[in-house]
N, C-alpha and C positions, 0 to 999 in steps of 0.2 A: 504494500500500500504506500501512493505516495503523498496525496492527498484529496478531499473530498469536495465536492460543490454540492452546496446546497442549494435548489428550488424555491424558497419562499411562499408560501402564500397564508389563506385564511382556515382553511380545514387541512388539505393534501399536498404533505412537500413532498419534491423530487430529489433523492438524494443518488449522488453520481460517487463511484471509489474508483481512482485513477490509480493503477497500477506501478510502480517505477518502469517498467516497461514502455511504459507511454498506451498502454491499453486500459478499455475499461473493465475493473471486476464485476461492478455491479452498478444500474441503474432503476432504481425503482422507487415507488410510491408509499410514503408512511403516512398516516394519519398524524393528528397534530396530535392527540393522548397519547401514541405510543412514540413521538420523536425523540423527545430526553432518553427514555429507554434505549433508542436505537444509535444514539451517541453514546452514550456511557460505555457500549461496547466495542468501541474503537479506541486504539492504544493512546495512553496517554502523551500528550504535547502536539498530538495530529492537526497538520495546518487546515482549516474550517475556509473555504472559501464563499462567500455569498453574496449578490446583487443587490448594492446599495438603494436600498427601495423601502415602501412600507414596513412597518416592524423589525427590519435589518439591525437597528442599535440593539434593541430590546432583546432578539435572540443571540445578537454578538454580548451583550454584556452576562447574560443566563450561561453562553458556552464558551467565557473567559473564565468565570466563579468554577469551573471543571476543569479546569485546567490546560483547556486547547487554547491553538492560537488561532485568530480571528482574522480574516482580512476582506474588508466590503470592499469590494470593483464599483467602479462608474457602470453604470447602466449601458453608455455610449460604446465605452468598451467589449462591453458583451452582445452586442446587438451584431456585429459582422462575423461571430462564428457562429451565428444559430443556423443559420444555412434556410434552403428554400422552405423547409416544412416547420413552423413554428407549433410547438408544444411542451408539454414540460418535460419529459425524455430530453430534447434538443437543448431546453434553456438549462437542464443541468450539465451536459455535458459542456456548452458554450461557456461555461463561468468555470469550467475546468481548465478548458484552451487558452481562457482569457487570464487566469491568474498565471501559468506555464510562461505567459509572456517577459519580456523583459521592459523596464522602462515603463509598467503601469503603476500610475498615483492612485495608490490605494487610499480611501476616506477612512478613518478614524473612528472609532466605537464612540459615540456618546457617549456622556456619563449619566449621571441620572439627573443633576444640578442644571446641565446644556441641556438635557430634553423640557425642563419645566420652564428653560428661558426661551426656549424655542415653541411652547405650545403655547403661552404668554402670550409673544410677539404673533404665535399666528391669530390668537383670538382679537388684538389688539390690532391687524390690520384688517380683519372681516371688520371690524367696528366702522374703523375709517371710511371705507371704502363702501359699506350703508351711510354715515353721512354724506358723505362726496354725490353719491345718489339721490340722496334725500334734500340737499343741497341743492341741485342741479332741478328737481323738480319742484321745486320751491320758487326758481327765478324763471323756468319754462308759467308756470299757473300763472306768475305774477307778472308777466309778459304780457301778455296774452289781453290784461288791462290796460295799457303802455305804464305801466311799473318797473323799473328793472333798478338789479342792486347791481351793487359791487363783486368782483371776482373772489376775495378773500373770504373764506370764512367767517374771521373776527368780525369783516364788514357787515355781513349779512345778518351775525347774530345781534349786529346794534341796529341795523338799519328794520328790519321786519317787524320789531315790535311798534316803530314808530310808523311805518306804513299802515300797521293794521288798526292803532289810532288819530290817523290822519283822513278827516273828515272829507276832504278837498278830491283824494280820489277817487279812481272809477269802481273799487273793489263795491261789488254788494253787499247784503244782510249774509249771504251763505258763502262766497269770496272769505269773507273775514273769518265767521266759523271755521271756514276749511284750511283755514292759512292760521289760525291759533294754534289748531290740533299740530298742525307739523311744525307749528314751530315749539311745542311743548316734548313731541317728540327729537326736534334737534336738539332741544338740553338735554335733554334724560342721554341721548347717546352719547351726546360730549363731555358728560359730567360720565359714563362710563369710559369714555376713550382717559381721561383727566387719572381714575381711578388703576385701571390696569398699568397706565405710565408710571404710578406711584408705587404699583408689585415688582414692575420691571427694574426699576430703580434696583427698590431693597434688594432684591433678588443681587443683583446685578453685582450691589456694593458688597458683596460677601467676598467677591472673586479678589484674588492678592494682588493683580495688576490693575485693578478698578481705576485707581487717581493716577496711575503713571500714564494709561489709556485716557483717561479725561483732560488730561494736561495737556493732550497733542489737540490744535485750534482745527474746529471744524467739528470734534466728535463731543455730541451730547448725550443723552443717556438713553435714547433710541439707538444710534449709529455703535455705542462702546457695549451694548447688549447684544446688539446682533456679530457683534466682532467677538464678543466672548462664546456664546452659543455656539456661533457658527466652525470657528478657526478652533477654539479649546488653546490648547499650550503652544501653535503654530509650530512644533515640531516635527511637523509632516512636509512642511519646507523648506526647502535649502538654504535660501535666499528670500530677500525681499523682490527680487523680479520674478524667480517663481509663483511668489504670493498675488504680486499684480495681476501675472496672466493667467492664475487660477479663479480670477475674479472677474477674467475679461478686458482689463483695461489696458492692454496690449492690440497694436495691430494684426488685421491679418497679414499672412504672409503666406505672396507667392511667386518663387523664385524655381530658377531653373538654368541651366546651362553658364550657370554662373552669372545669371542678373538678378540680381533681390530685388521684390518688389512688394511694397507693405500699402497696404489698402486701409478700410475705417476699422474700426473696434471687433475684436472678434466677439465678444459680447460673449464669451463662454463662460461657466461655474456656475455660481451665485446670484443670480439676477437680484433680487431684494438686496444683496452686502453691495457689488455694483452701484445698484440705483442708491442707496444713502451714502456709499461714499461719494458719491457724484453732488448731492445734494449737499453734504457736508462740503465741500472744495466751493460749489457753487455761492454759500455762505461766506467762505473764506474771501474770496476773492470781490463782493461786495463790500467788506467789513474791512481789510488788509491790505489791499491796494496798496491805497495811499501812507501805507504805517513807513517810519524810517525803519524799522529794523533789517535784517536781511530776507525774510518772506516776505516782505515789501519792495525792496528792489528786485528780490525773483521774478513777484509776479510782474511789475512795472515793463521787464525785459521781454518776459515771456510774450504780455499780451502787445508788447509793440511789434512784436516780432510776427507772431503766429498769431493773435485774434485770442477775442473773450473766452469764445467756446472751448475753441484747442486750449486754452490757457486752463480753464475748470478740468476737464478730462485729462490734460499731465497734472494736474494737483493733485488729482485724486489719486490716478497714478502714485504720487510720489508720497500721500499718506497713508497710502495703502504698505508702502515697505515701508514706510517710519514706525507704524503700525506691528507690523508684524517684526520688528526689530527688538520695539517696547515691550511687547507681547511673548516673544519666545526668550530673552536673555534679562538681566537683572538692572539693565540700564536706564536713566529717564530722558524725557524728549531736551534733547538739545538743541533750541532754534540755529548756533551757528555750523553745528554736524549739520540739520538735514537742508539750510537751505543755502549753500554756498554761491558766490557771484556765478553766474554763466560766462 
């Protein structure tokens, strides 16, 4: 035996035993009642290979506590050995092929602290993203009467109440009713969006690199959660350019016959860690501009050079390895280390 891929699912894993041979001994179907069983009798320290997917942390931390080693694959990576016929037979042996590989970035077991920041954060963007909805159908209604608010939030949540006691407009008797209701319902959600940001904090502030993470400008306690959940101790990377373009914020690249030719963002990894470090640089560079220190002449060079946009997307770029510097070694953020003249 050399080592196994496990299938994943809700009731029926497929468990695959890869031979040293490079042959399979056995492929077949366990129930999820009898799977612990059917691990325990495989020799101890056996590497556990599985498709970084639904419950993947949850059975990698269950068959760490036994004593195997663990290693979740990318999804993307196992998707070009399954071959023409897809099923679970195929998808166990493909996550056998796929781990055999050289040069794949294996994802990292959760812990149990990252999973309750990360189901947090998901409950606490469903939130948002019913306001942002709720929002949006609030200024479509109140259109409709030539009322229209402001784009921001903040705006909307001062401007609505005064609309709906302003005599002068065209709202009705049942306008106003229907426009009280949703806007009693955009507090209740903002006042829970207000509340989960306050667990994420706590949550958050337990972690040992919390303030060395909050100290670097850009990250608030949305963007230093999702970088704790997400990355954990960052020693699953080499470097900080690894970490960049595990986030995406690296070009594509298409070269050949010896021309390099790098194109827009490859936008791979983490779409949500991405989109807030983007958001966080985006801030930056509003706020830091014009500052004397040296991330103030950075940015001053950068955006004379290349433009606002490219200037936020290298920021982020570049707090993204400041980040994972902070993050995996004992150092703090030092403005003259990360932003030197150009």
């Amino acid at each position: 035996m050399k080592f196994v891929g496990i299938d994943i699912a809700k009731n029926l894993f497929q468990i695959c035993i890869l031979g040293t041979n490079g042959r399979i001994l056995s492929n077949r179907k366990v129930k999820r009642d009898k799977l612990l069983d059917t691990i325990r009798q495989l020799p101890e320290k056996t590497a556990l290979a599985m498709e970084s997917c639904a419950t993947s942390h949850h059975w990698g931390r269950v068959f760490q506590e036994l004593g195997y080693t663990v290693a979740l694959i990318p999804a993307q990576h196992v998707k070009p050995f399954v071959g023409r016929q897809k099923n679970d037979a195929n998808d166990a042996r493909a996550i056998c092929e796929a781990f055999s590989r050289p040069n794949i970035h294996f994802v990292p077991v959760k812990s149990v602290e990252q999973q309750d920041l990360k189901a947090i954060r998901s409950v606490r963007k469903r939130l948002v993203e019913n306001r942002t909805a709720l929002a949006n159908q609030i200024r479509g209604l109140a259109a409709e009467y030539g009322v229209v608010f402001p784009l921001s939030v903040k705006a909307l949540r001062s401007h609505l109440p005064l609309a709906i006691e302003d005599a002068e407009n065209e709202f009705p008797p049942v306008m106003r009713s229907l426009l009280q209701t949703l806007y009693c319902d955009f507090i209740d959600i903002s006042d829970e969006i207000d509340e989960v940001t306050q667990s994420i904090t706590k949550l958050s502030q337990q972690h040992p690199r919390y303030k060395a993470i909050k100290n670097i400008p850009g990250f608030g306690p949305v963007l230093t959660a999702a970088i704790i959940s997400e990355v954990g101790s960052g020693k699953q990377f080499q470097n900080g350019r690894q970490f960049s373009a595990w986030c995406g914020l690296v070009p594509k690249q298409n070269s050949s016959g010896g021309k390099s030719s790098l194109g827009a963002l490859s936008k791979n990894g983490n779409r949500d860690l991405r989109t807030l470090l983007i958001h966080g640089a985006r801030a930056v560079v509003r706020c830091r501009t014009n500052s004397k220190d040296p991330m103030g002449a950075w940015l001053r060079n950068l955006v004379t050079r290349r433009g606002k946009a490219k200037a936020i997307v290298a920021l982020a770029n570049k707090l993204g390895r400041v980040v994972w510097r902070v993050l995996s070694t004992d150092c703090e953020y030092d403005i003259n280390r990360a932003f030197k003249p150009l």
